[in-house]
FIDO-440491 format. One record per residue: x, y, z of N, C-alpha, C, O in turn. Coordinates in pm, whole numbers, plus 50000, padded with zeros to 5 digits. Example, Ala and Ser with C-alpha at 12.3 -4.5 7.8 and 13.67 -1.06 7.14 Angstrom:
513194943150780512304955050780513204967050780514244966850846;512854977550708513674989450714512905000350787513415011450804;
//
This chain:
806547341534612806817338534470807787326734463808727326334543;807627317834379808467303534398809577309134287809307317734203;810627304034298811837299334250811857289734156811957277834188;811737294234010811827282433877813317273233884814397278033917;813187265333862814777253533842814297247433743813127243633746;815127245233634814897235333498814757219833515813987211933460;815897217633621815287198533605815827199633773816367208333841;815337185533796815837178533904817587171733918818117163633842;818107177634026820057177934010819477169734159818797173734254;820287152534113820187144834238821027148134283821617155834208;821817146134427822827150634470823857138534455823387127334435;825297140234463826357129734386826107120434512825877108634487;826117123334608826427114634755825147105034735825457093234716;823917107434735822787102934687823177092434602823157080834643;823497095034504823737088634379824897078434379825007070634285;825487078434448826807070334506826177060434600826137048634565;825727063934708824687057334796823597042934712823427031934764;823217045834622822047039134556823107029034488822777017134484;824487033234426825157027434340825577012334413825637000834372;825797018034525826617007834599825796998734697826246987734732;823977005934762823376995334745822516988234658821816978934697;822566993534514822046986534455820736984834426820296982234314;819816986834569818166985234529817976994734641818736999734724;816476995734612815927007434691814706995034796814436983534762;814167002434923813316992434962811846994734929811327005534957;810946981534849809616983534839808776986634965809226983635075;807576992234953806687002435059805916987835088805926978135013;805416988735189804616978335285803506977635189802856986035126;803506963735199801876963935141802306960634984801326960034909;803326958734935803566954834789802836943034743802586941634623;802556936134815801876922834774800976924034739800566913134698;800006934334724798516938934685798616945434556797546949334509;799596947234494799716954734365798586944734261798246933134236;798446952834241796996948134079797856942733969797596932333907;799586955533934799856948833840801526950433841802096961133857;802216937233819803456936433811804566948333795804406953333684;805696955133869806216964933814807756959833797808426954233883;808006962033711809586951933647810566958533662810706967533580;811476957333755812566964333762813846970133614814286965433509;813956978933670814326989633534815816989033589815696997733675;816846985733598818756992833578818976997533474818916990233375;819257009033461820037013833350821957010233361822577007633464;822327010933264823697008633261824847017133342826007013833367;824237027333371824857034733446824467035633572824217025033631;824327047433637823797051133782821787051933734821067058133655;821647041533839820217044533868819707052733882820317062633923;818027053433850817407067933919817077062334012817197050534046;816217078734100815857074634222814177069934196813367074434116;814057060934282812707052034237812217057234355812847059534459;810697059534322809637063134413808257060734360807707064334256;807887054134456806217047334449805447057534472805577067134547;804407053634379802957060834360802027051534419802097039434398;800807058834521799627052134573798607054334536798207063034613;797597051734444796597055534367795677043134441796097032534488;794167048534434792927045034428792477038934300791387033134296;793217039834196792327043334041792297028334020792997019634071;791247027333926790827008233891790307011833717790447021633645;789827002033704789547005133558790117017233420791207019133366;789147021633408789687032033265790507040633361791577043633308;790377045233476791257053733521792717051633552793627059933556;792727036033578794057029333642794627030733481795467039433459;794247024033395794727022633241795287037933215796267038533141;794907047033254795357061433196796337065733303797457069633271;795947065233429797337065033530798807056933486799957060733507;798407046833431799437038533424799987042733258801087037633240;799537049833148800027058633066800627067133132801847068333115;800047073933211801417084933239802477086133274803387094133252;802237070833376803617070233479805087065833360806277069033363;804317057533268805007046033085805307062333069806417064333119;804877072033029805507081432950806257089133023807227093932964;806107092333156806797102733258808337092833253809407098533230;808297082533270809557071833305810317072333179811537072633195;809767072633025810347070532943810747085932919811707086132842;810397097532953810767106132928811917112232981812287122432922;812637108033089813997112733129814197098333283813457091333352;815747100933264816327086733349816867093233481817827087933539;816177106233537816337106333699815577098133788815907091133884;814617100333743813357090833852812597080333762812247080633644;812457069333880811267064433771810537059233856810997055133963;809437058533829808077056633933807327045733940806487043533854;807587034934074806537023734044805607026934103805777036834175;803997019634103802807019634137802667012034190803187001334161;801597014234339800817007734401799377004034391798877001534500;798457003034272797257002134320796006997234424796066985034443;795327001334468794656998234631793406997534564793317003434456;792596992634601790766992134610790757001434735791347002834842;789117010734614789047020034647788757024834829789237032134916;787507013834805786987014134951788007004435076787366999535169;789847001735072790647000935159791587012035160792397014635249;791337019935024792857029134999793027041035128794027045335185;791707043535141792347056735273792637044335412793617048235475;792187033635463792817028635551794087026135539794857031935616;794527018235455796137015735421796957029935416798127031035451;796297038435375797467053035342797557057735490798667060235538;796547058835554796477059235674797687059835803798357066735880;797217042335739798467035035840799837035835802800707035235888;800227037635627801457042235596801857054935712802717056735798;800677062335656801557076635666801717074435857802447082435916;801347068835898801377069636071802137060236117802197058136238;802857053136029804037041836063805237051235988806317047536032;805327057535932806067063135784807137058335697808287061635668;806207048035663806477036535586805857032135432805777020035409;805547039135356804817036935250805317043635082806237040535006;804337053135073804667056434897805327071334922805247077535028;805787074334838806657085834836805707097334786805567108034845;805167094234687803347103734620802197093234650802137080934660;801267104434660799997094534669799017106134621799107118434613;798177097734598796647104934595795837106134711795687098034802;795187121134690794327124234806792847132334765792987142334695;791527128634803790997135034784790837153534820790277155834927;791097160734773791037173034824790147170234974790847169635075;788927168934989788207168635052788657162435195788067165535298;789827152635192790877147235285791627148635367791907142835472;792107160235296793787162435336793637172735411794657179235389;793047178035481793387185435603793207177335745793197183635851;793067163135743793447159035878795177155135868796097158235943;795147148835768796667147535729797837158435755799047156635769;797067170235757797637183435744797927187535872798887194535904;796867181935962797327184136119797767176836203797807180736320;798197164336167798647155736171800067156236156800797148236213;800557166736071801687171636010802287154435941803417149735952;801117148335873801767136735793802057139235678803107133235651;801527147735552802467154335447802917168235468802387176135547;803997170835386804917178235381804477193235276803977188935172;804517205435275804397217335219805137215635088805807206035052;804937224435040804787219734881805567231634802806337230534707;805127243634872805657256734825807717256334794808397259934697;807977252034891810037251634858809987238834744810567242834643;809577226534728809637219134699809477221134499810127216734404;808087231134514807527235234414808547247434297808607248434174;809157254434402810267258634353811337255534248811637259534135;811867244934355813457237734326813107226834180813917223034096;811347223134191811107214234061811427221733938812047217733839;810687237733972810447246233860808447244833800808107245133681;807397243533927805897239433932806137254633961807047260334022;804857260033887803977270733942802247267033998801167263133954;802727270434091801087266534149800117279134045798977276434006;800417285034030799367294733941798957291033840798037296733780;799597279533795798687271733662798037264833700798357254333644;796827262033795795987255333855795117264833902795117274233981;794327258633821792557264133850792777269934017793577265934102;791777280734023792047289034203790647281734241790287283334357;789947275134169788757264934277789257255234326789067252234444;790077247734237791327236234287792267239434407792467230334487;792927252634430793867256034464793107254334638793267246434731;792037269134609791807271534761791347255834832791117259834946;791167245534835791067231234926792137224834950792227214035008;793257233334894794997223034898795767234534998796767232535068;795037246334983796017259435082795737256435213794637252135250;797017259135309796507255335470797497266735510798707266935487;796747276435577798157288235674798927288435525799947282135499;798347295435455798707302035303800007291535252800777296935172;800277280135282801227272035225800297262135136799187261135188;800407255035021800007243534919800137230834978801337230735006;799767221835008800467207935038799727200434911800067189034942;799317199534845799327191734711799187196234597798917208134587;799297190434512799027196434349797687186934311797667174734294;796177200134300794957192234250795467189134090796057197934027;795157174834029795127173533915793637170833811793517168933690;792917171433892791127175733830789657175733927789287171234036;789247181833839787787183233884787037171033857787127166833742;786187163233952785167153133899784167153333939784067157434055;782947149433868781267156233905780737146033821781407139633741;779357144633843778607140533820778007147433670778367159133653;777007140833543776887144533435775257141033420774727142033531;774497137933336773487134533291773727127433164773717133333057;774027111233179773747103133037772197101733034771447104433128;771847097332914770437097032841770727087632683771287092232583;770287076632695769807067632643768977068732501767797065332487;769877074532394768887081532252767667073132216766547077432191;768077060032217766807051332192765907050532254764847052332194;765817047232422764637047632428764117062432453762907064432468;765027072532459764207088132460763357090132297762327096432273;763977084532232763157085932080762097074932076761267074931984;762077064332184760607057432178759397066532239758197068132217;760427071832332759337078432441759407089532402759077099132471;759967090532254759017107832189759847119932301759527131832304;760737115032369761597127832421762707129332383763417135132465;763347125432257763987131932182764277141232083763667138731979;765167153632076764857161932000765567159531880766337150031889;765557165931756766197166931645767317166931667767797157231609;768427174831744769777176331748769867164831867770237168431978;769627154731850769507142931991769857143532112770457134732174;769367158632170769287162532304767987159032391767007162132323;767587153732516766687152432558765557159532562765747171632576;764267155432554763047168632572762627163332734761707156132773;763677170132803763187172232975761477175133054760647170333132;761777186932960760387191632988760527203533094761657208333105;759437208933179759697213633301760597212233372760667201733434;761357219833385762567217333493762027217433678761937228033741;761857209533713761387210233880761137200433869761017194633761;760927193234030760747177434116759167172633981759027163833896;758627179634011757257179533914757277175233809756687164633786;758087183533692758217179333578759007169133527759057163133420;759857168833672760857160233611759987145333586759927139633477;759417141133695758337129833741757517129333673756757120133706;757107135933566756367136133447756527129233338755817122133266;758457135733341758597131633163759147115133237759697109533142;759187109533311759767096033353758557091033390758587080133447;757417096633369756177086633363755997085433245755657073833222;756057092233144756207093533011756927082232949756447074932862;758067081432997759057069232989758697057232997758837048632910;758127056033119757547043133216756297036333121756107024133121;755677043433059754177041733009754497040332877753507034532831;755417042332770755787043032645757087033432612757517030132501;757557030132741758697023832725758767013032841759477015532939;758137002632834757846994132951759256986232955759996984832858;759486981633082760506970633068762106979933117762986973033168;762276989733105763096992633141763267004233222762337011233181;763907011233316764277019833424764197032533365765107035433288;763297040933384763457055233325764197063033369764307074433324;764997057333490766097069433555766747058933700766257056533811;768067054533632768967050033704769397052533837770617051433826;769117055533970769577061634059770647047534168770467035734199;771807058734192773107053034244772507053834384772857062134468;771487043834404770967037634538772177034534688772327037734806;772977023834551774287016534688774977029934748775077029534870;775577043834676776057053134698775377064834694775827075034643;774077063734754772907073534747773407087134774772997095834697;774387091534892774517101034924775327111634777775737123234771;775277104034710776077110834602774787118034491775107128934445;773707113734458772657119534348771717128134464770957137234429;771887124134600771557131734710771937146434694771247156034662;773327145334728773827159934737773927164034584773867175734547;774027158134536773567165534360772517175634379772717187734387;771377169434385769967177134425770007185534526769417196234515;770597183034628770457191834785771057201334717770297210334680;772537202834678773227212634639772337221834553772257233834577;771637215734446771237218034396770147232834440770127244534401;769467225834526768317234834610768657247934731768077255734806;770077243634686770717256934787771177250034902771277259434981;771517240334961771537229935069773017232335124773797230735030;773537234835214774927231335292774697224135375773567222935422;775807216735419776147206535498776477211435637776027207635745;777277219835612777347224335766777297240235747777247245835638;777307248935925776987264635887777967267735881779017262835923;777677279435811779197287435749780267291635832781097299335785;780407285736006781507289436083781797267336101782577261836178;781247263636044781197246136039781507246036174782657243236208;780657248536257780407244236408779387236836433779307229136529;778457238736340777087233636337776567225136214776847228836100;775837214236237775077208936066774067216636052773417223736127;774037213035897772707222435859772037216935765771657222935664;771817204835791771127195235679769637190335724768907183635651;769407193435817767817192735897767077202835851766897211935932;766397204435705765617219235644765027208035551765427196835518;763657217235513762957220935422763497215335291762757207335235;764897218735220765637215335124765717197135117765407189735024;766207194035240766877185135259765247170235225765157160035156;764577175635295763227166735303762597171035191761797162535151;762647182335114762337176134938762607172734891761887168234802;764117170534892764957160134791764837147334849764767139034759;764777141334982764167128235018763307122434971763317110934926;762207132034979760527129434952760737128134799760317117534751;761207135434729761207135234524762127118634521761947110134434;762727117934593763397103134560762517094134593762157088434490;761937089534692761147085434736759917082234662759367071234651;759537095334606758747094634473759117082734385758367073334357;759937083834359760517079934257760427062534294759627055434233;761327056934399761477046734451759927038834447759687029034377;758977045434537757357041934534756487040534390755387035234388;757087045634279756037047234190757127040934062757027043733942;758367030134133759027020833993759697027933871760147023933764;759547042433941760647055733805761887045833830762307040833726;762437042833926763537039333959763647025534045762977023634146;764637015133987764677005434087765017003234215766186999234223;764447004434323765527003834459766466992834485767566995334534;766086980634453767186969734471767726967034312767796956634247;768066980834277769416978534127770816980334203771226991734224;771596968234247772966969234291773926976434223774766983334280;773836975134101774586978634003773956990033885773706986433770;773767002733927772517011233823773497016333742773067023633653;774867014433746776157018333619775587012133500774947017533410;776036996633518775456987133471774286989033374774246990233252;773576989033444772076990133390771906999133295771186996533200;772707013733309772567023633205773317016733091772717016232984;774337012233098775007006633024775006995632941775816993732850;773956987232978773276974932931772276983532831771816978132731;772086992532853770756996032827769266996132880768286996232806;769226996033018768436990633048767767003133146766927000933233;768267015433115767647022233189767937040733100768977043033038;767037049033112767297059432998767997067233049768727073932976;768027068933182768517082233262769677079633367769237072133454;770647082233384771947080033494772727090933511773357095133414;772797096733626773747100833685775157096433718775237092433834;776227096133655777337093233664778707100933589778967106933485;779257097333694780367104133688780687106733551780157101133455;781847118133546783017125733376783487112833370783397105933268;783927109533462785317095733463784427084033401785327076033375;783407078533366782647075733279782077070833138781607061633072;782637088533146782497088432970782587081332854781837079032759;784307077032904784307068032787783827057732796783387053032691;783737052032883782947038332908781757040532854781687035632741;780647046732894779407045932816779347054432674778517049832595;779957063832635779957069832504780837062732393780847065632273;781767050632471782477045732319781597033132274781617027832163;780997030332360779607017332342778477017532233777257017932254;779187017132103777997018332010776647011131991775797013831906;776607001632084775786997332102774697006132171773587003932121;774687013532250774367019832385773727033032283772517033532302;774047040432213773687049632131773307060132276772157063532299;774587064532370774597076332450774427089332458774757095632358;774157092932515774487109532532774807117232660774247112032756;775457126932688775037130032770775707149932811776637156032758;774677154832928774347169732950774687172033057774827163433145;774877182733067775227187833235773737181033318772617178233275;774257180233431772417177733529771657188233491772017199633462;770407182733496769517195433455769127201733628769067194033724;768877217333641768767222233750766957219633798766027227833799;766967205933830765117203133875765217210934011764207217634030;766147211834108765417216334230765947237134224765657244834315;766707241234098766327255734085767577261134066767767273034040;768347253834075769827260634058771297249033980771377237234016;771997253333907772957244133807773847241233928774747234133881;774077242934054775257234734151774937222534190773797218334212;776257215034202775857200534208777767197834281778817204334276;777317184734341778677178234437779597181434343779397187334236;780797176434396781997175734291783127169934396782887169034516;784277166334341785427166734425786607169434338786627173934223;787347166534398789197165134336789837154134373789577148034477;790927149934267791607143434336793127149934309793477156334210;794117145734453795327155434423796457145434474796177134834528;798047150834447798987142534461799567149434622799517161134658;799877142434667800597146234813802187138534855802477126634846;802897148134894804037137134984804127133835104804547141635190;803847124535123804427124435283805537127035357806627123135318;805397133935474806667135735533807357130435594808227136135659;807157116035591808677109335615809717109635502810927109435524;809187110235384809817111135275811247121435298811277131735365;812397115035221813397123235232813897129835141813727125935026;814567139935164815077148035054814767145134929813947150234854;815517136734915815647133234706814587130534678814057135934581;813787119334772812977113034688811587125434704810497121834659;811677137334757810647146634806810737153734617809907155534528;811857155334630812437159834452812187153334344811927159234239;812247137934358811797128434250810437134834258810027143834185;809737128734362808257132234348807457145534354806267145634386;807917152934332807387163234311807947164534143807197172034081;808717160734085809237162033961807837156033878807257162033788;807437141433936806937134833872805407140533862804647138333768;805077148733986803627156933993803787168933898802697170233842;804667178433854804457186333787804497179633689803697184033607;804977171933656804857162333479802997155633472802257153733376;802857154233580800877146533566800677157933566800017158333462;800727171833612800287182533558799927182533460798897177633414;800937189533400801627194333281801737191033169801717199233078;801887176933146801757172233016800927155833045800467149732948;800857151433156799937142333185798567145233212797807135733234;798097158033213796787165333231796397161233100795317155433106;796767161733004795657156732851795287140132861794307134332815;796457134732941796037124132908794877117232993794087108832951;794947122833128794067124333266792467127833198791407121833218;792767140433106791817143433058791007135232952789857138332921;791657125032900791087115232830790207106332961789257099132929;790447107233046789757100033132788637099133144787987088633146;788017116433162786657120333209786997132333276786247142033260;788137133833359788147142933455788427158633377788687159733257;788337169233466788407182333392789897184533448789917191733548;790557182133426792347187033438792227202633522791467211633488;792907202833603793247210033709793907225533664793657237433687;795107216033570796117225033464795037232533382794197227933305;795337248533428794417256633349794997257433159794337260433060;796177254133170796767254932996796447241732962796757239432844;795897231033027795947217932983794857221932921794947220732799;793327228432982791857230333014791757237232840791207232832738;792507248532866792447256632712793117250832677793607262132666;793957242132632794307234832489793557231932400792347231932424;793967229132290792847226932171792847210132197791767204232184;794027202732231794117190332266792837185432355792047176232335;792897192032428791667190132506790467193632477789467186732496;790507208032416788747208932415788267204632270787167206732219;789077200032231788817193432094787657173132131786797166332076;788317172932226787767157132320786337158832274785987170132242;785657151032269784017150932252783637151332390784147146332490;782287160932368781887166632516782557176932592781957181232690;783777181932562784707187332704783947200632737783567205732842;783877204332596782837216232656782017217332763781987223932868;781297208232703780237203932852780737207532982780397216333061;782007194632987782567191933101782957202833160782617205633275;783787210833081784077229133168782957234833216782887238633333;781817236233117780377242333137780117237633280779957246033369;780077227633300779447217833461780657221233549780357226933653;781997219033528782737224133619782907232633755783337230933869;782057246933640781827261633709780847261433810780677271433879;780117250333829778687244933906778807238033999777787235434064;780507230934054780507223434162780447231334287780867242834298;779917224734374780047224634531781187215834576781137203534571;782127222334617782957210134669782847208834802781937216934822;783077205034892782957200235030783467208935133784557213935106;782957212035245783477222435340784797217735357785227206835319;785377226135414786957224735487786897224835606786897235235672;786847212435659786437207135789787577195435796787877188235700;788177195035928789017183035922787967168835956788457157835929;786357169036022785777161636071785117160035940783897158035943;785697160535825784567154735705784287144435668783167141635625;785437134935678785577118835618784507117035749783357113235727;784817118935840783407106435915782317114535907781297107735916;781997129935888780717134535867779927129335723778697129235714;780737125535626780457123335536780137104835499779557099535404;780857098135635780687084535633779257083535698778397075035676;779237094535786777697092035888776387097035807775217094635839;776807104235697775907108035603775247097935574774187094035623;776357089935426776107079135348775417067435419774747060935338;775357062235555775077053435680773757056835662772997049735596;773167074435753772107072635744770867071335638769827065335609;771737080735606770367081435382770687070435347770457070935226;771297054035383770947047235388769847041735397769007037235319;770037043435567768757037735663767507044635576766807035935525;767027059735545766597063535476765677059035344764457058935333;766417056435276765817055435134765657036335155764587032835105;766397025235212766437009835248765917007635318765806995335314;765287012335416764987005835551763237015135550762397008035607;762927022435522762037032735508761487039035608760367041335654;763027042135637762837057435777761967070535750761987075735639;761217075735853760757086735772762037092735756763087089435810;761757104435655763017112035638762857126135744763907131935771;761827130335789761877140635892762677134736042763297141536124;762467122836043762927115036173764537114536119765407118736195;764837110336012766267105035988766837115435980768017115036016;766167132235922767087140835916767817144236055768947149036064;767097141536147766407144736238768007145036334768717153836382;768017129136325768917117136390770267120336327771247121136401;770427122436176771397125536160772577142036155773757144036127;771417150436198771677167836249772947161836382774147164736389;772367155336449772457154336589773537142036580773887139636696;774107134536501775357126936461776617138736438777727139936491;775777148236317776627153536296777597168536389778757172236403;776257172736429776627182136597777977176136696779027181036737;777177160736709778297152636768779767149636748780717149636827;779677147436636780867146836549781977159836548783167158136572;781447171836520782007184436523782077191736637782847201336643;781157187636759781657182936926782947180736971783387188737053;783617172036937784407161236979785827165736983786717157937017;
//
C-alpha cells in the first residue's frame, strides 16, 4: 500500500546547492530540440528543472507541450523542459542516454519496451517514489497496469491506450449507396468475403479513388489488426516459441493481397494518411491519435467506427505509451519527476485525451470532460478489444523482424506460405539467443 504526501518538499541543501550554482546542466543531445525552451528564474530560489523525452510530433507534440505550459504554471517547485526526438531515432538516442546516464530525467516509453530497460536495471521502481508524490497506481486502468508491473514493483505510469479505428469517407460512401441514414457505413457481410464486396461496390460506383486505404509503408500494423483479429498470437503462451506460421496468419496475407491484385487498394500509396485525408480514398485504418486531424476537416465530411470484426472477432493491436525515470537520476530530480507524471495523469489526462488517446487515468476515462469529446464512446468501446503485445524482453527486434519481412511480403511478392515460413524461424532465432 503506498504512502499519500500532499506536495513535493525539496530538500533545503538541494535548494541551496542550485542557488549558488545557478543553472542546472542540459541533457546531451539538446541541439535537436524541435522547439526553443526559455529559461524561467524566478526571483527567489529556483525550481528543480528536469527534462522530458518525448517521441510526440504533430497534434500530439502541440498537446504534450499544453501540459508541460500548464503543469509549470501551476506551482514553482519544478519546471519541466522538453526534448522532442523523431520518432523513428527516439528509442536509439534514449538508448544511448540511458547507457551513458546522461540524458532526461522522464521520458516516454512504449509499454511494449520497457522490460529490456527493466533488466538492464536502466529505470528506476516507481512504487517508494509513487508514495512520497502522493500517485496511486490504482487509478490506472489494470490493462495498463499489468505491462508496467515487473517482480510485483511498477516502473512507469501508463498514460493511454492507442489503437487503431475505422474512418469512412460520408461522401463517397453515399455515392456508393453505402451509406446509412444515421451516416454510419453499410459494411455489409462482415468476413474477408464481404468485406471485398462492398469495396468492389466502391471501386465500380466510385471510380478514381481508393476504396480502402491500407498503411502499406507500416504494414505490420493493419496486419496484426486482422491477425489479432482471427485469433492470431505472436508467440506461444510460455513465449519460447513463434506462432505466426498458421492458417490465420496466411488468410490475412492472402485477403490483403486480394486487395493489392484487384486495385481495392493502392500498393505504391507512400502516404495512405494522406490520401484518406485528401479525400481520396473511403476507407482507413488509423490511429485515435488521428482524430482530430481528420474529423475537424470539414472539408473531408468524416466518420469514423470501431474496426469492423471481418476475420470473426472485435480484437485488434493496440499499445501504450508511458512515463519512466531513469536511474541515474537523483534524488530530487526522481521527486520533480514523478510529481510532474502524476500531474499528466491526473489532470493532464483530459488534455492527452483531446489528442485521440484513451487516458490511462480511470477518473479521467469517466469524466463527463471526457466522455462528453465527440466519439469517446467509441474510443472506450474499442479499448476493451486491444491485444497488446506479449511481455517478452526480445520484442523490439521480434517486432522489427516482423515489419522487415511482411515487407518482403506484400513489396517484393513473396509467397506468403514461404515468408511465413522464413519468418517463424527469425523469430525462434531471436528468442534462442
Amino acid at each position: 500500500m503506498f504512502i499519500k504526501r500532499e506536495r513535493l518538499i525539496v530538500p533545503l541543501v538541494f535548494m541551496l546547492m542550485l542557488t549558488l550554482s545557478g543553472c542546472l546542466n542540459t541533457p546531451d543531445g539538446s541541439a535537436e530540440q524541435a522547439t526553443a525552451n526559455k529559461e524561467w528564474k524566478p526571483e527567489n530560489q529556483p525550481p528543480v528543472e528536469i527534462w522530458f523525452w518525448n517521441p510526440f510530433g504533430g497534434g500530439e507534440g502541440d498537446f504534450a507541450g499544453q501540459i508541460i505550459q500548464s503543469f509549470n504554471a501551476s506551482q514553482k517547485q519544478v519546471f519541466v523542459k522538453q526534448l522532442r526526438l523523431e520518432s523513428n531515432e527516439y528509442y536509439v538516442k534514449l538508448s544511448t542516454a540511458l547507457s551513458s546516464g546522461k540524458g532526461p530525467d522522464v521520458a516516454v516509453v512504449h509499454a511494449d519496451r520497457i522490460l529490456p530497460f527493466v533488466k538492464a536495471k536502466q529505470i528506476t521502481s516507481l512504487d517508494s517514489l509513487a508514495g512520497e508524490a502522493g500517485f496511486d497506481f490504482r487509478a490506472i486502468e489494470d490493462a495498463n497496469m499489468r505491462d508496467v508491473i515487473f517482480q510485483g514493483k511498477p516502473y512507469a505510469v501508463p498514460i493511454d491506450t492507442h489503437f487503431h479505428m475505422l474512418y469512412y469517407n460520408k461522401t463517397i460512401l453515399q455515392k456508393a449507396g453505402l451509406l446509412n441514414e444515421d451516416d454510419t457505413p453499410k459494411l455489409g457481410e462482415l468476413s474477408p468475403e464481404g468485406f471485398i464486396r462492398m469495396l468492389r461496390q466502391i471501386q465500380t460506383k466510385v471510380p478514381g479513388v481508393q476504396p480502402f486505404a491500407v498503411n502499406t509503408p507500416f504494414f505490420q500494423e493493419p496486419f496484426l489488426d486482422l491477425y489479432y483479429e482471427a485469433g492470431g498470437d505472436l508467440l506461444s503462451p510460455d513465449m519460447t516459441k513463434a506462432a505466426i506460421n498458421n492458417e490465420k496468419a496466411l488468410s490475412v496475407l492472402k485477403f490483403y493481397q486480394q486487395l493489392y491484385a484487384n486495385r481495392l487498394t493502392d500498393l505504391s500509396d507512400k502516404t495512405p494518411w494522406d490520401s484518406f485525408h485528401e479525400g481520396k480514398a473511403a476507407l482507413w485504418f488509423g490511429g485515435v491519435w488521428e482524430a482530430g486531424h481528420h474529423l475537424s476537416e470539414k472539408s473531408l465530411q468524416a466518420g469514423i467506427m470501431p474496426l469492423p470484426p471481418i476475420f470473426g472477432s472485435p480484437m485488434h493491436w493496440g499499445s501504450s505509451h508511458t512515463l519512466v525515470v531513469p536511474a541515474y537520476v537523483k534524488k530530487e530530480k526522481r521527486l520533480a519527476a514523478m510529481t510532474f507524471m502524476k500531474y499528466f495523469s491526473e489532470v493532464g489526462g483530459t488534455t492527452w485525451g483531446e489528442a485521440g488517446h484513451v487516458p490511462a487515468n480511470r477518473a479521467v476515462v469517466q469524466s463527463e470532460a471526457y466522455r462528453q469529446m465527440p466519439y469517446r464512446k467509441l474510443f472506450i468501446e474499442a479499448r476493451h478489444h486491444v491485444k497488446f503485445a506479449p511481455q517478452s524482453d526480445k520484442y523490439t527486434a521480434i517486432y522489427t523482424t516482423l515489419s522487415e519481412d511482411l515487407q518482403s511480403i506484400v513489396l517484393k511478392g513473396l509467397d506468403p506460405q514461404e515468408g511465413l515460413a522464413a519468418l517463424e524461424k527469425k523469430i525462434n532465432d531471436i528468442l534462442a539467443y
